[in-house]
C-alpha positions, 0 to 999 in steps of 0.5 A, spaced: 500 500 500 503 506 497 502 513 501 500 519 498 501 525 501 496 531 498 498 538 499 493 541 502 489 547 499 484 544 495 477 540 497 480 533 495 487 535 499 487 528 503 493 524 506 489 517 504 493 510 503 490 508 496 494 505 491 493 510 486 493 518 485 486 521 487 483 524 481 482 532 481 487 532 487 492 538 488 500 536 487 504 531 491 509 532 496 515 528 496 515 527 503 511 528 510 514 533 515 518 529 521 513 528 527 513 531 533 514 525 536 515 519 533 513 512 532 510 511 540 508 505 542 500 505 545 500 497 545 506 491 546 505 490 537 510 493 533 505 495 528 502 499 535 505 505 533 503 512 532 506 519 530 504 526 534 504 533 530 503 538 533 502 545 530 509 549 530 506 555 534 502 556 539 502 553 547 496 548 548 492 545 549 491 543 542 484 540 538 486 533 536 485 529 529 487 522 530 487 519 522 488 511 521 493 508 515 491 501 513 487 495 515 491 489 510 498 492 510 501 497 517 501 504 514 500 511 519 498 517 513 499 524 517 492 528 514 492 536 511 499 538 516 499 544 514 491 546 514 491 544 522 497 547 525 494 553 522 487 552 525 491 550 532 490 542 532 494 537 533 495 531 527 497 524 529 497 519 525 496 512 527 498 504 524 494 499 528 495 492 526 492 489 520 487 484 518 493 480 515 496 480 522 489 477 524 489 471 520 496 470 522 494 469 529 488 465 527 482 470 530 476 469 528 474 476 527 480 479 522 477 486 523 477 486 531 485 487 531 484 493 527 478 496 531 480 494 538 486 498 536 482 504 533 479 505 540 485 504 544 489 509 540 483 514 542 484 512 549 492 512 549 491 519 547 486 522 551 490 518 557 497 522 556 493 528 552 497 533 558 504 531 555 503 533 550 499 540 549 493 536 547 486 537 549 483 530 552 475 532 550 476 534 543 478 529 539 477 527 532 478 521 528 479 520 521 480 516 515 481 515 508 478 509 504 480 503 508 482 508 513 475 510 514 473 503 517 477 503 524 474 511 525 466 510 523 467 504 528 471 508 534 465 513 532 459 510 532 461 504 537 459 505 545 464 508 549 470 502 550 472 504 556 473 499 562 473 503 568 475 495 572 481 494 567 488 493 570 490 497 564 490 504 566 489 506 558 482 500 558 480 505 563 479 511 558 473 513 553 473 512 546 469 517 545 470 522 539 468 529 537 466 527 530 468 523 525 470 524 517 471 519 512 473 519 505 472 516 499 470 510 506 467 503 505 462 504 511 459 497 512 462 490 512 456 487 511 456 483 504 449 483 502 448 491 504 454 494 500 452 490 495 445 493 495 448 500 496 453 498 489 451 492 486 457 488 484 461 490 489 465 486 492 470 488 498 472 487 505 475 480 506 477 477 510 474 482 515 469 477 518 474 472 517 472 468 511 472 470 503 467 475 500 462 470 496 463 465 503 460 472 507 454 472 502 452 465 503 453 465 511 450 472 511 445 470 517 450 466 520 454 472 520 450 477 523 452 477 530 458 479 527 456 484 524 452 487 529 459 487 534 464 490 529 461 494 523 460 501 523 452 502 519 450 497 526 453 500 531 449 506 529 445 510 535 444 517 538 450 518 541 454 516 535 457 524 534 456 528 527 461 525 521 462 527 515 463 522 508 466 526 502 469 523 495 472 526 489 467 522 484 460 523 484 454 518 481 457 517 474 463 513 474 470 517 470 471 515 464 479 514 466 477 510 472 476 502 472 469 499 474 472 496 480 475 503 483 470 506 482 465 501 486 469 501 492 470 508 492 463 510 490 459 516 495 453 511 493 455 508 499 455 513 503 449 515 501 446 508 504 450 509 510 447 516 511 439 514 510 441 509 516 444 515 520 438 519 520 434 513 522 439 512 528 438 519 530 446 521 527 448 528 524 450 526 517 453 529 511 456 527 505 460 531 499 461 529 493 461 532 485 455 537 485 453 536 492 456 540 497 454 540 504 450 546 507 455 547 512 461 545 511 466 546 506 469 539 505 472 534 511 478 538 513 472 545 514 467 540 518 473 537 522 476 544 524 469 546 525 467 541 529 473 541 535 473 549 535 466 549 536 463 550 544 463 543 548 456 541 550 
């Protein structure tokens, strides 16, 4: 899985892990700046490993976005560096361990590595947020494409926190301000990405066994479903989120079918009308569909962490 680095300035100027150039997006940089503080360990695993950016002035404490890299391969992506250090908030780019070592490790539920370490990067964060300038109740998550998938479910999981735990960073919430996703994948059920996208195919072996195995097992799956995909765990505490892609509901003429329908903003959509069932604030941006109020995901990001806690 290959990082981009966006500079940012344009709707589309995203850090996202995908494998190729989004299209309609600003120039690439060569590199990411170095972090503030590098390579943290927020678990024993070597892929349990995050980056802290801080804005190159101010004093604290600072808003915090919290953006995740890969699910099938380690990746950390720092997100629109140069907006947030602007705007006051701090970026920190988070690696967890991936489905792959899942299968390794024989779990059942591939897709509960990464979710797990999701949260306890959030925890890790709001637990040590005094050392490093950050303020604890204002923190967001993030992600784009596969990255969306550890952020939606930080976001509209109940709070993980364990006030029993022996570990003094179980103990911490998981609660988040808002949550964004670009060009996201938000649910893990086969049968409904499919209504949503017809033809698609995506996520395995997140529920432990191939696409067209889920889709035969599906009823079989669905409490597993309901423990770790996103669109189930939807409910009135879920905070505000925000979906954008750079595609609308035609696919290019230069895209390839397949790009298109894991990428599609069809599948934020369906998400969307599951939101507002739930109760959930929910927008989404795509070609030709701004959003009412906000600008793009990095606006909706900045707005959200500055607004007035409740």
């Amino acid at each position: 899985m290959k990082a981009i680095f966006l500079t940012p300035g344009s709707p589309h100027a995203l850090v996202v892990g995908v494998v190729a150039a989004l299209s309609g997006s600003a120039p690439l940089t060569a590199a990411a700046p170095t972090p503030t503080h590098a390579d943290v360990a927020y678990g024993p695993h070597e892929h349990q490993r995050l980056d802290i950016y801080l804005p190159p002035k101010g004093d604290g404490p600072y808003p915090v976005l919290v953006w995740y890299g890969g699910i099938w391969k380690p990746a950390k992506h720092p997100a629109a560096l140069d907006y947030f250090g602007k705007a006051q908030c701090a970026v920190i780019a988070v690696q967890t361990r991936t489905m792959t070592d899942a299968t390794d490790d024989k779990v059942a539920v591939p897709i509960s590595y990464v979710a797990a370490d999701a949260c306890r990067a959030v925890q890790f964060v709001r637990l040590h947020a005094a050392k490093w300038k950050l303020d604890p109740d204002r923190i967001a998550v993030g992600g784009g494409s596969q990255g969306a998938q550890p952020a939606l479910y930080v976001a509209c999981a109940a709070d993980r926190a364990d006030p029993n735990a022996k570990d003094p960073v179980a103990r911490v919430s998981t609660k988040v301000t808002c949550a964004a996703a670009y060009r996201s994948q938000p649910t893990l059920d086969p049968k409904r990405m499919q209504e949503w996208v017809p033809g698609v195919e995506w996520g395995a072996p997140a529920l432990g066994c191939s696409f067209k195995e889920s889709l035969k097992r599906h009823e079989e799956l669905l409490p597993v479903l309901k423990a770790w995909s996103p669109d189930y765990l939807l409910h009135k505490g879920t905070p505000p989120l925000y979906f954008e892609n750079n595609w609308g509901l035609t696919q290019p003429e230069k895209v390839t079918e397949t790009d298109y329908k894991v990428h599609s903003p069809a599948w934020a959509l369906g998400f969307q009308k599951l939101a507002e069932k739930a109760g959930v604030e929910c927008h989404v941006k795509y070609p030709d569909h701004p959003t009412e109020k906000y600008q793009d995901t990095w606006d909706f990001i900045a707005k959200q962490l500055k607004a007035p806690t409740k």
